[in-house]
Backbone atoms as SQL, in Angstrom:
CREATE TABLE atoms (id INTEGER PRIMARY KEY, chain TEXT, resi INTEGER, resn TEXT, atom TEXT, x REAL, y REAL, z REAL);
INSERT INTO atoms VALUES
  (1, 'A', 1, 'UNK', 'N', 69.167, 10.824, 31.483),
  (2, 'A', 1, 'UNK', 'CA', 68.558, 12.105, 31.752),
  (3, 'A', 1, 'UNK', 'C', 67.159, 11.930, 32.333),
  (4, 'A', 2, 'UNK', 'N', 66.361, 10.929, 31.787),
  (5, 'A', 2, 'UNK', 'CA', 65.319, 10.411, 32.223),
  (6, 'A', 2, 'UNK', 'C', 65.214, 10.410, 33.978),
  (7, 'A', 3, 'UNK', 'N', 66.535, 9.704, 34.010),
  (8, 'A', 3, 'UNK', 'CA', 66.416, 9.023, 35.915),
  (9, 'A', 3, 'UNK', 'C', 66.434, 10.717, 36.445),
  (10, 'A', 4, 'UNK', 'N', 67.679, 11.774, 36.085),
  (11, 'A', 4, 'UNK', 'CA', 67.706, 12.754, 36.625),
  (12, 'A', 4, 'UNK', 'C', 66.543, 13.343, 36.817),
  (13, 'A', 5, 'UNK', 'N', 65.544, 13.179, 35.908),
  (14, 'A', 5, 'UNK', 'CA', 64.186, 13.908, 36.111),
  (15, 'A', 5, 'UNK', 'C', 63.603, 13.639, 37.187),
  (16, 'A', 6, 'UNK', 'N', 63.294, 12.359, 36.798),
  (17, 'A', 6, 'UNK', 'CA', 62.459, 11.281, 37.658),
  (18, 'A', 6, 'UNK', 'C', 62.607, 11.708, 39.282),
  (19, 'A', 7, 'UNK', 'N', 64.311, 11.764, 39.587),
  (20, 'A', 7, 'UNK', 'CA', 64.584, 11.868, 40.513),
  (21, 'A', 7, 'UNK', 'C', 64.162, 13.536, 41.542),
  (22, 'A', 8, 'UNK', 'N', 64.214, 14.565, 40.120),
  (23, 'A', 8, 'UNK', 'CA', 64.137, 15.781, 40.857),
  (24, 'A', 8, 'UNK', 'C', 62.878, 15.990, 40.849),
  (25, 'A', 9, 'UNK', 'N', 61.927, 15.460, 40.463),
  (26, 'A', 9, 'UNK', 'CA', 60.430, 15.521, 41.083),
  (27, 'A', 9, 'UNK', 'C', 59.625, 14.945, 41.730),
  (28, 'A', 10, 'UNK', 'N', 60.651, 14.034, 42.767),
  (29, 'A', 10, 'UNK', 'CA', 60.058, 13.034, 43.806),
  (30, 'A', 10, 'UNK', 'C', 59.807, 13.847, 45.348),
  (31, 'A', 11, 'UNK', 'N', 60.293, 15.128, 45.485),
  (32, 'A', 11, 'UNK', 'CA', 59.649, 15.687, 46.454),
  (33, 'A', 11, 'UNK', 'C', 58.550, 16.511, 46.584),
  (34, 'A', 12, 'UNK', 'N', 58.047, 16.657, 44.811),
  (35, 'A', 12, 'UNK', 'CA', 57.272, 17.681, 44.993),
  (36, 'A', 12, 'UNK', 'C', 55.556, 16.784, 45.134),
  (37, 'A', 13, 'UNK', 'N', 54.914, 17.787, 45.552),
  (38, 'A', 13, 'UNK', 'CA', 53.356, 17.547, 45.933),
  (39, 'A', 13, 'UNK', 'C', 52.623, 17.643, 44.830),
  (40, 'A', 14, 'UNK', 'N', 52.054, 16.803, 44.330),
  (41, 'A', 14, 'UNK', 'CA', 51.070, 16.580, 42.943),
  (42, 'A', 14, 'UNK', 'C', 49.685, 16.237, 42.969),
  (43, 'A', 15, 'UNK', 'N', 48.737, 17.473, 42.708),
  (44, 'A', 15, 'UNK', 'CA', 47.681, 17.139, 42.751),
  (45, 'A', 15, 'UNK', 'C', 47.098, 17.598, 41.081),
  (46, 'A', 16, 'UNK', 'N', 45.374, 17.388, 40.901),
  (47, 'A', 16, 'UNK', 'CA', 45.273, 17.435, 39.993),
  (48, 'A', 16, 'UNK', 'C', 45.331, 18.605, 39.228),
  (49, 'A', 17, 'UNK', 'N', 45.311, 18.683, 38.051),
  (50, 'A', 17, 'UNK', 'CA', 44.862, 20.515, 36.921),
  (51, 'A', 17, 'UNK', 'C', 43.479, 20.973, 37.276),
  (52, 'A', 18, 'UNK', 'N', 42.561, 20.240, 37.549),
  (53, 'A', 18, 'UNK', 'CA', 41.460, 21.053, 37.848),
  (54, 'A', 18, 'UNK', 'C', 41.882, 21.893, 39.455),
  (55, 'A', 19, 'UNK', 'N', 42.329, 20.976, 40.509),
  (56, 'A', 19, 'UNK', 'CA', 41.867, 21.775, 41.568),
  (57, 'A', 19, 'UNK', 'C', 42.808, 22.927, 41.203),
  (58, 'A', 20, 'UNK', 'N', 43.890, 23.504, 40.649),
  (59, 'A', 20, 'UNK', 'CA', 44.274, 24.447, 40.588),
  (60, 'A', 20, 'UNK', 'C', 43.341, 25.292, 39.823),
  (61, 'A', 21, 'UNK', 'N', 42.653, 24.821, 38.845),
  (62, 'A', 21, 'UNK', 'CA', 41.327, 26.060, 38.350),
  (63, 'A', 21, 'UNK', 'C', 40.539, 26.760, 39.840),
  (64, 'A', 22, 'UNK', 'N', 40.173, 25.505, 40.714),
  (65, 'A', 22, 'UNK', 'CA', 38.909, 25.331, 41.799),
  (66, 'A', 22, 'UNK', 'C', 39.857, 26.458, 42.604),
  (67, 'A', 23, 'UNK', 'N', 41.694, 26.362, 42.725),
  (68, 'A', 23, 'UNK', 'CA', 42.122, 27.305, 43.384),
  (69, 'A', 23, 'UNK', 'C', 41.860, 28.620, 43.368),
  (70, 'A', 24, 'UNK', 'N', 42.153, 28.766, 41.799),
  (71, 'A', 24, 'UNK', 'CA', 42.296, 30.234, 41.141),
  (72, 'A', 24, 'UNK', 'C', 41.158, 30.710, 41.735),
  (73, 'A', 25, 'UNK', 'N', 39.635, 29.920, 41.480),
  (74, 'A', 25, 'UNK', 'CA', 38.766, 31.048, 41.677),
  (75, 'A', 25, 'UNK', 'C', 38.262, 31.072, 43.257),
  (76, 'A', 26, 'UNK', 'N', 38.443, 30.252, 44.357),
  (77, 'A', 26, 'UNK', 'CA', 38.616, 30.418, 45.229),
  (78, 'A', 26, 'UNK', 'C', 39.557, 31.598, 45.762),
  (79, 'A', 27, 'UNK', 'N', 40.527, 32.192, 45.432),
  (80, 'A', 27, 'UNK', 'CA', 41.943, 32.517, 45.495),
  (81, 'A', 27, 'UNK', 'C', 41.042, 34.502, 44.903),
  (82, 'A', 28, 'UNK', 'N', 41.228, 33.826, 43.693),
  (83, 'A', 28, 'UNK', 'CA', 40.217, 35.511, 43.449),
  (84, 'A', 28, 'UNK', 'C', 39.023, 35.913, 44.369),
  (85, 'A', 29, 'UNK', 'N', 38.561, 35.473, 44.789),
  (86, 'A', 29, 'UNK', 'CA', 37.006, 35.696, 45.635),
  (87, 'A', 29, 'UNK', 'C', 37.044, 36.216, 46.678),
  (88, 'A', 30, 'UNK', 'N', 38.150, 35.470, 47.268),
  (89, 'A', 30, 'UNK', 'CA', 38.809, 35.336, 48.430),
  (90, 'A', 30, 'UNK', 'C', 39.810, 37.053, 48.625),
  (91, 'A', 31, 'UNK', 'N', 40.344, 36.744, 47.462),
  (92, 'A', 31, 'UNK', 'CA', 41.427, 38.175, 47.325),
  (93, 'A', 31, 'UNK', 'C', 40.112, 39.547, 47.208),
  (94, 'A', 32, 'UNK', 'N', 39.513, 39.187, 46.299),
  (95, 'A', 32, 'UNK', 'CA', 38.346, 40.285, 45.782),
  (96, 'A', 32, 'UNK', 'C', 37.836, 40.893, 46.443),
  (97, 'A', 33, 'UNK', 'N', 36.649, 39.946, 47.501),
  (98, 'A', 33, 'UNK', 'CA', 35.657, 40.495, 48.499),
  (99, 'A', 33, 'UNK', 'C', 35.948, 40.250, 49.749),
  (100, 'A', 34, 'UNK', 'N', 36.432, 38.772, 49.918),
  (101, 'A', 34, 'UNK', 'CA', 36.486, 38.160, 51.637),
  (102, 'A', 34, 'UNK', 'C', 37.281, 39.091, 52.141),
  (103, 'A', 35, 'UNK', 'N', 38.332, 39.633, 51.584),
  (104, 'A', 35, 'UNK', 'CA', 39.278, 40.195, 52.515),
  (105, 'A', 35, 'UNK', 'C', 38.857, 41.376, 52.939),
  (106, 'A', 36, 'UNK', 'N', 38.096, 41.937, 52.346),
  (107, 'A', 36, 'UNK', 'CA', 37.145, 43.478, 52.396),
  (108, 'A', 36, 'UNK', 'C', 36.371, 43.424, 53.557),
  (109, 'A', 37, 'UNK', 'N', 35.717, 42.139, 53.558),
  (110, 'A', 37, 'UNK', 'CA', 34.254, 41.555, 54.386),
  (111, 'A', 37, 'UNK', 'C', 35.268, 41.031, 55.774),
  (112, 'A', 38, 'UNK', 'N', 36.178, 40.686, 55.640),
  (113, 'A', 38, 'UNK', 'CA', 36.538, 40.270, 56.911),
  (114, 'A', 38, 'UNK', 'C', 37.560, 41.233, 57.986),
  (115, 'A', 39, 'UNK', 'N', 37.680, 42.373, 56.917),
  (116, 'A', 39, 'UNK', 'CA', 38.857, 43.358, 57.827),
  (117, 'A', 39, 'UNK', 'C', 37.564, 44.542, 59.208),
  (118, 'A', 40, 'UNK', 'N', 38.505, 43.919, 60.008),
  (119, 'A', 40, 'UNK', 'CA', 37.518, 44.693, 61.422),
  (120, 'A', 40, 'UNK', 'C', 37.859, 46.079, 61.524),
  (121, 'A', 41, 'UNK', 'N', 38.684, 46.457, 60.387),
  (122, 'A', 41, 'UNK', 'CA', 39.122, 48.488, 61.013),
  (123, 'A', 41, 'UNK', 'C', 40.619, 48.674, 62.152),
  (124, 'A', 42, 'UNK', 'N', 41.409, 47.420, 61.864),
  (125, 'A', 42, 'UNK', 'CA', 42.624, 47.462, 62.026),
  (126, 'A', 42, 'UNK', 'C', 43.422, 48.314, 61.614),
  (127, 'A', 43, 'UNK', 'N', 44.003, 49.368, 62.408),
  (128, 'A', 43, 'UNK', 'CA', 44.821, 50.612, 61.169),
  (129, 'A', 43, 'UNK', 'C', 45.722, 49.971, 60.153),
  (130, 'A', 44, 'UNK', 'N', 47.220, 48.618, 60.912),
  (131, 'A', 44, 'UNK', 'CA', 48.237, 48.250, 60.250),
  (132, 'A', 44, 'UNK', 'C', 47.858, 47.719, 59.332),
  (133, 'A', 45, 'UNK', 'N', 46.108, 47.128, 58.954),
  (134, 'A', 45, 'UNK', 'CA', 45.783, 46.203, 58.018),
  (135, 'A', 45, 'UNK', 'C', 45.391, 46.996, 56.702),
  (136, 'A', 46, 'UNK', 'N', 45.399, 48.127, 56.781),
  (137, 'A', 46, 'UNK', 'CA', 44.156, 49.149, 56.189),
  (138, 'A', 46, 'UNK', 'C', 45.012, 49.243, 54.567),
  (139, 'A', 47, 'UNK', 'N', 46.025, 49.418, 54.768),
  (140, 'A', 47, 'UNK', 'CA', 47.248, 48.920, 53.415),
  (141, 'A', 47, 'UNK', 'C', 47.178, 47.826, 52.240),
  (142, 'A', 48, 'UNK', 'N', 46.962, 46.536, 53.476),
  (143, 'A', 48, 'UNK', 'CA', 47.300, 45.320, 52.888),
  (144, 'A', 48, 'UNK', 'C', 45.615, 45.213, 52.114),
  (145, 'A', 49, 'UNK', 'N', 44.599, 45.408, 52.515),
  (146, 'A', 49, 'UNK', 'CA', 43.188, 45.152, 52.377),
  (147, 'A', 49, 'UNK', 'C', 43.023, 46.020, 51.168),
  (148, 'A', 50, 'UNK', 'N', 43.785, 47.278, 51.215),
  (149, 'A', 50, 'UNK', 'CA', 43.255, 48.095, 49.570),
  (150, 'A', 50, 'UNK', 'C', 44.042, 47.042, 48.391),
  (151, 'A', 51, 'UNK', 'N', 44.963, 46.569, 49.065),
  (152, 'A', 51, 'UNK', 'CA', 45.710, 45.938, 47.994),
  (153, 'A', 51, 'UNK', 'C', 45.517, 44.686, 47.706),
  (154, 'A', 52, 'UNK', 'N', 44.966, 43.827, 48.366),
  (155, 'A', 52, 'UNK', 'CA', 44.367, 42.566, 48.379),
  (156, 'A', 52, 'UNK', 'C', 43.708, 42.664, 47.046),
  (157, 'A', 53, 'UNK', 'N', 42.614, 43.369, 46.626),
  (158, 'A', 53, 'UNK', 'CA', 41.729, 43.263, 45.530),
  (159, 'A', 53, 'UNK', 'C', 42.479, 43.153, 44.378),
  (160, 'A', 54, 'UNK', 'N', 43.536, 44.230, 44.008),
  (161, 'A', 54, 'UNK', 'CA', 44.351, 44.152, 42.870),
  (162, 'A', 54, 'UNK', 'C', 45.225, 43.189, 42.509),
  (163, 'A', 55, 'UNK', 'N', 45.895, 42.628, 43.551),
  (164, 'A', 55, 'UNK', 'CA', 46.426, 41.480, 43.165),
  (165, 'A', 55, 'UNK', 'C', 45.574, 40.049, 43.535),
  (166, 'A', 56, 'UNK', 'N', 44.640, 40.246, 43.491),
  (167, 'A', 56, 'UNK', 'CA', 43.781, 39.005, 42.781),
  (168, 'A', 56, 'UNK', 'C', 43.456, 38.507, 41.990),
  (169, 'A', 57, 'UNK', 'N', 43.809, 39.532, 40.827),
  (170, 'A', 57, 'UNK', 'CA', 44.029, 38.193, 39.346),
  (171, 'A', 57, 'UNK', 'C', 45.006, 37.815, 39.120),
  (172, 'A', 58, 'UNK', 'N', 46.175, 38.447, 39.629),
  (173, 'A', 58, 'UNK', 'CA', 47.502, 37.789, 38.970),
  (174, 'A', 58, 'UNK', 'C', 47.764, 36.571, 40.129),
  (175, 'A', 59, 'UNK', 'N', 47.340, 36.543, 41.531),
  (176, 'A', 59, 'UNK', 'CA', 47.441, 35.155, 41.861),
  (177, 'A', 59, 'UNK', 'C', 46.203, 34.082, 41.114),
  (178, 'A', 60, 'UNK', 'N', 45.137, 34.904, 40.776),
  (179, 'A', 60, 'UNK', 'CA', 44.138, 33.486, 39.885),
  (180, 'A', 60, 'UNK', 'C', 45.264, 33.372, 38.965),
  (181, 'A', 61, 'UNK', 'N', 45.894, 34.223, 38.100),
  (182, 'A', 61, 'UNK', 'CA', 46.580, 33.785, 36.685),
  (183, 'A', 61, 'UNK', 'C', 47.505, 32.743, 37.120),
  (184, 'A', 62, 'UNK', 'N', 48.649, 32.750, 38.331),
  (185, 'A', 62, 'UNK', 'CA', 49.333, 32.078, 38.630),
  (186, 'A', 62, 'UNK', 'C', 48.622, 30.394, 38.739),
  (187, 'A', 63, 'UNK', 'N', 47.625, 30.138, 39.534),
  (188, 'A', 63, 'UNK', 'CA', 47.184, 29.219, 39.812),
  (189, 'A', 63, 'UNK', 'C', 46.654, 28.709, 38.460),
  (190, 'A', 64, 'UNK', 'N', 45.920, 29.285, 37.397),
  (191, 'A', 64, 'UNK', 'CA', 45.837, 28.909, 36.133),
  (192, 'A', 64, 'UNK', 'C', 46.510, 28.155, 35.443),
  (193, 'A', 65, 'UNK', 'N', 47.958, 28.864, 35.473),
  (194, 'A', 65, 'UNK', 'CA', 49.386, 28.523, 34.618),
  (195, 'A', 65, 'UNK', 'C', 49.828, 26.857, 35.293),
  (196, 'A', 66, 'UNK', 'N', 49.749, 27.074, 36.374),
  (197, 'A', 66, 'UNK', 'CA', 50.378, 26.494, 36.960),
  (198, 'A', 66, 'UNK', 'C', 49.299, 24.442, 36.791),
  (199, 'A', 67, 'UNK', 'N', 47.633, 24.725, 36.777),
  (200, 'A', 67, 'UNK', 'CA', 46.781, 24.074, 36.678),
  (201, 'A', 67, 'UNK', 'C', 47.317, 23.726, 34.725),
  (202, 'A', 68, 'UNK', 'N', 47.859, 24.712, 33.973),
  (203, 'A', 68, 'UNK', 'CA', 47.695, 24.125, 32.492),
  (204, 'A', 68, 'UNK', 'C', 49.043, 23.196, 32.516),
  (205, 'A', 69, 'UNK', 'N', 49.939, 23.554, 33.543),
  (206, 'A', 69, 'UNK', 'CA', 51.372, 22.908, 33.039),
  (207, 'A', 69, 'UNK', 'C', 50.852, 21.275, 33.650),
  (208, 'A', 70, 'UNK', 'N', 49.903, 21.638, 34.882),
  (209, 'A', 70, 'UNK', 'CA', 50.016, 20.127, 35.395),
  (210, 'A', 70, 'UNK', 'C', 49.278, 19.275, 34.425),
  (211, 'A', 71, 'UNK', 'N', 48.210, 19.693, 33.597),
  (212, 'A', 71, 'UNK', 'CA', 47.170, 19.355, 32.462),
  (213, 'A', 71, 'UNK', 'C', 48.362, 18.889, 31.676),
  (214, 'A', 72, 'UNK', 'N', 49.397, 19.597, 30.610),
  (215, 'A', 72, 'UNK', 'CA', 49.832, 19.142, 29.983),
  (216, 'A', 72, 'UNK', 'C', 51.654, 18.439, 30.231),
  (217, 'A', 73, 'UNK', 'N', 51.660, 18.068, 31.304),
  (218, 'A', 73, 'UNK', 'CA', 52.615, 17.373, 31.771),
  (219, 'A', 73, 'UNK', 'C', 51.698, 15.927, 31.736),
  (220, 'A', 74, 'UNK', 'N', 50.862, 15.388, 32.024),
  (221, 'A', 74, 'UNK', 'CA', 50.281, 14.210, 31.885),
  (222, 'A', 74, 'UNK', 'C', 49.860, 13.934, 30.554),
  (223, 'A', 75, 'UNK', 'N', 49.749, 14.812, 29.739),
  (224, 'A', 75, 'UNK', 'CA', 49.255, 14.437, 28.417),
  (225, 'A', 75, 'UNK', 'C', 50.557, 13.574, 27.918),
  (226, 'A', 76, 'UNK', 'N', 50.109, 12.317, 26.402),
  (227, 'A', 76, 'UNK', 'CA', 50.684, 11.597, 25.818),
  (228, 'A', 76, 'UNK', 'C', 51.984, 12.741, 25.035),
  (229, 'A', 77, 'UNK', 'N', 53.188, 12.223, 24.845),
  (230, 'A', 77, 'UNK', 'CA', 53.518, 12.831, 23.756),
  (231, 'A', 77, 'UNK', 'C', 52.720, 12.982, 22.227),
  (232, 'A', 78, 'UNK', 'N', 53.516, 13.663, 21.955),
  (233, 'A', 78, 'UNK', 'CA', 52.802, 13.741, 20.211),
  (234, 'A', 78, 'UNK', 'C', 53.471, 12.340, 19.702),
  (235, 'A', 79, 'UNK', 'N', 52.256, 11.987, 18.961),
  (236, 'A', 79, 'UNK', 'CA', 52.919, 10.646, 17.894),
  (237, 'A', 79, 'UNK', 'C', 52.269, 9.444, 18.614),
  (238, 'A', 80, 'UNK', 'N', 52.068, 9.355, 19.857),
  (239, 'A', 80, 'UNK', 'CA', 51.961, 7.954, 20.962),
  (240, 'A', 80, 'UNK', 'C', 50.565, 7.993, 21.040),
  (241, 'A', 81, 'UNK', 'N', 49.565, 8.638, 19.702),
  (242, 'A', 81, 'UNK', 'CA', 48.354, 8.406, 19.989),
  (243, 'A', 81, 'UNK', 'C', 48.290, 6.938, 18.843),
  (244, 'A', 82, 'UNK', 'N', 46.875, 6.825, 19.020),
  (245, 'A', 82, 'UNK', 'CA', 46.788, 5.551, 17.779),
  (246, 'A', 82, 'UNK', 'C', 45.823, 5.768, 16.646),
  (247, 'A', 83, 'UNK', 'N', 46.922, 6.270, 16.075),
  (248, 'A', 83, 'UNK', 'CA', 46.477, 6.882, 14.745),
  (249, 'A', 83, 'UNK', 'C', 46.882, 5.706, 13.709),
  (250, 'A', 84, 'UNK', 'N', 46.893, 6.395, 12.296),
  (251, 'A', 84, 'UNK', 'CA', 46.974, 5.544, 11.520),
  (252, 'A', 84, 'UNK', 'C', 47.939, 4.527, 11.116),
  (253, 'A', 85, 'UNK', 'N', 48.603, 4.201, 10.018),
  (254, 'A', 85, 'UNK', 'CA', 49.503, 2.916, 9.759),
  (255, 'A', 85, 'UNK', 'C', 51.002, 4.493, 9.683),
  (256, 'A', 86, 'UNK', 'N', 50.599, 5.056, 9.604),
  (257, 'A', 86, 'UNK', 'CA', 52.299, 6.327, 9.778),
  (258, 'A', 86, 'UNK', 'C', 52.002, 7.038, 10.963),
  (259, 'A', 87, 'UNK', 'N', 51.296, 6.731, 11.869),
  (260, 'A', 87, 'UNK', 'CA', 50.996, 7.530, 13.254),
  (261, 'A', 87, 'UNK', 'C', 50.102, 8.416, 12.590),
  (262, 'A', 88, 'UNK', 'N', 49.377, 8.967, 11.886),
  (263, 'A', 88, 'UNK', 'CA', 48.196, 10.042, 11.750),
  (264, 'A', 88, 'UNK', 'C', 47.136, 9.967, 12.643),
  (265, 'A', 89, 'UNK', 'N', 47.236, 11.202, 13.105),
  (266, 'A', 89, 'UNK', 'CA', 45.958, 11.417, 14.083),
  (267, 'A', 89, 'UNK', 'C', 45.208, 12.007, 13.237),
  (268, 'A', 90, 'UNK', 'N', 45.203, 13.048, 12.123),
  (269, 'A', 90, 'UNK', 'CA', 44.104, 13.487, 11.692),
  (270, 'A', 90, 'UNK', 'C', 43.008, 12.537, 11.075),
  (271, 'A', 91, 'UNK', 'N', 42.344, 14.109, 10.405),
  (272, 'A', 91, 'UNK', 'CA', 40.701, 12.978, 10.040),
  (273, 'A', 91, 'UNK', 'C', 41.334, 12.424, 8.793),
  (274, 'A', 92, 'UNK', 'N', 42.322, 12.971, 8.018),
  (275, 'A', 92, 'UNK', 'CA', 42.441, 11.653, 6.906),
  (276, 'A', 92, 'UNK', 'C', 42.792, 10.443, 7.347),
  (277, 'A', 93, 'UNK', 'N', 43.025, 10.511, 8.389),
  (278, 'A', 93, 'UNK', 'CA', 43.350, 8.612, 8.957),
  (279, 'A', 93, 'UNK', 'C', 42.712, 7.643, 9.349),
  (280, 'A', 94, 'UNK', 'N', 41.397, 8.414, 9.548),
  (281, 'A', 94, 'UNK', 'CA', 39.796, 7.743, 9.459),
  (282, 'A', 94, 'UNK', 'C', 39.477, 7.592, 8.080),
  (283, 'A', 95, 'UNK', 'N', 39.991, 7.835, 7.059),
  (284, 'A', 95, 'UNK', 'CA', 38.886, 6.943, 5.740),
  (285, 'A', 95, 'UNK', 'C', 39.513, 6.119, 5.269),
  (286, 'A', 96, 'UNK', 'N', 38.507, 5.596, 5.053),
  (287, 'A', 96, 'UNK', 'CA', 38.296, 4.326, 4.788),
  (288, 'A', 96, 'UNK', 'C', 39.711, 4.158, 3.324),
  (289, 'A', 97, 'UNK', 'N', 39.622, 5.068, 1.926),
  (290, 'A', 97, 'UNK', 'CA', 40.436, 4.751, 1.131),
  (291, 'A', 97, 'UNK', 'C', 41.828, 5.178, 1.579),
  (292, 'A', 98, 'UNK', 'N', 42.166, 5.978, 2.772),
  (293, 'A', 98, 'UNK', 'CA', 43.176, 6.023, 3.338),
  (294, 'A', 98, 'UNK', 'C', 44.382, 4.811, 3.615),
  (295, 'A', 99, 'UNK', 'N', 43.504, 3.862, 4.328),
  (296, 'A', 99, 'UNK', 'CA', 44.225, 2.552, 4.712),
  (297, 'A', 99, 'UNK', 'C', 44.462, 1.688, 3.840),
  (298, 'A', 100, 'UNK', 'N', 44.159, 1.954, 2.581),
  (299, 'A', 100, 'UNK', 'CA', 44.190, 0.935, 1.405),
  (300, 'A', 100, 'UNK', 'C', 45.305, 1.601, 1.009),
  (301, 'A', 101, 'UNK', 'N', 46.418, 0.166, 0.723),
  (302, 'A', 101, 'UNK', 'CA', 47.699, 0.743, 0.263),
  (303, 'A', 101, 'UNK', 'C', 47.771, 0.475, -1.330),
  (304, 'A', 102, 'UNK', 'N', 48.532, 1.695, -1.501),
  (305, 'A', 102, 'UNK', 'CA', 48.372, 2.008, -3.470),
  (306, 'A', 102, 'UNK', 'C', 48.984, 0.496, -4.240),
  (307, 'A', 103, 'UNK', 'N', 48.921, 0.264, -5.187),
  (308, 'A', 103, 'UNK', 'CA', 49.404, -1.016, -5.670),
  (309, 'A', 103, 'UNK', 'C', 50.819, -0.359, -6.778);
């Protein structure tokens, strides 16, 4: 199942989780004001430009979602950190009488 994966995500384009943040708010700004600031008084455009503003957060949200999945697609599984002598990541796995095994 592994290879099947492997295999169905060899065409796609992978960049990092931040620039999809750097997108979002590019993407809102862009949707928000630029499109306001750049329409010359085109009648056919006069539609698309009221509507530009409103759907500018739900494309930032998209680019968000999309920036957390790539964030946590690279993260370790759970367990594969190096935690204690039973895999513990918490703070009881830092003390000291922790690692001492009971007699």
């Amino acid at each position: 199942m592994s290879s099947n994966r492997s295999e169905k995500g060899r065409g796609r384009l992978k960049w990092p989780w931040w620039l999809s943040v750097v997108a979002a708010a590019i993407s809102y700004a862009g949707l928000k004001y630029g499109v306001q600031k750049l329409h010359r008084g085109h009648p056919d455009l006069d539609g698309l430009v009221t509507i530009f503003p409103e759907l500018a957060p739900i494309v930032a949200i998209l680019f968000l979602l999309l920036g957390a999945k790539q964030l946590y697609d690279d993260a370790p599984p759970p367990g594969a950190g190096s935690g204690g002598e039973n895999g513990e990541t918490g703070p009881e796995s830092c003390r000291e009488d922790n690692n001492e095994k009971p007699e």
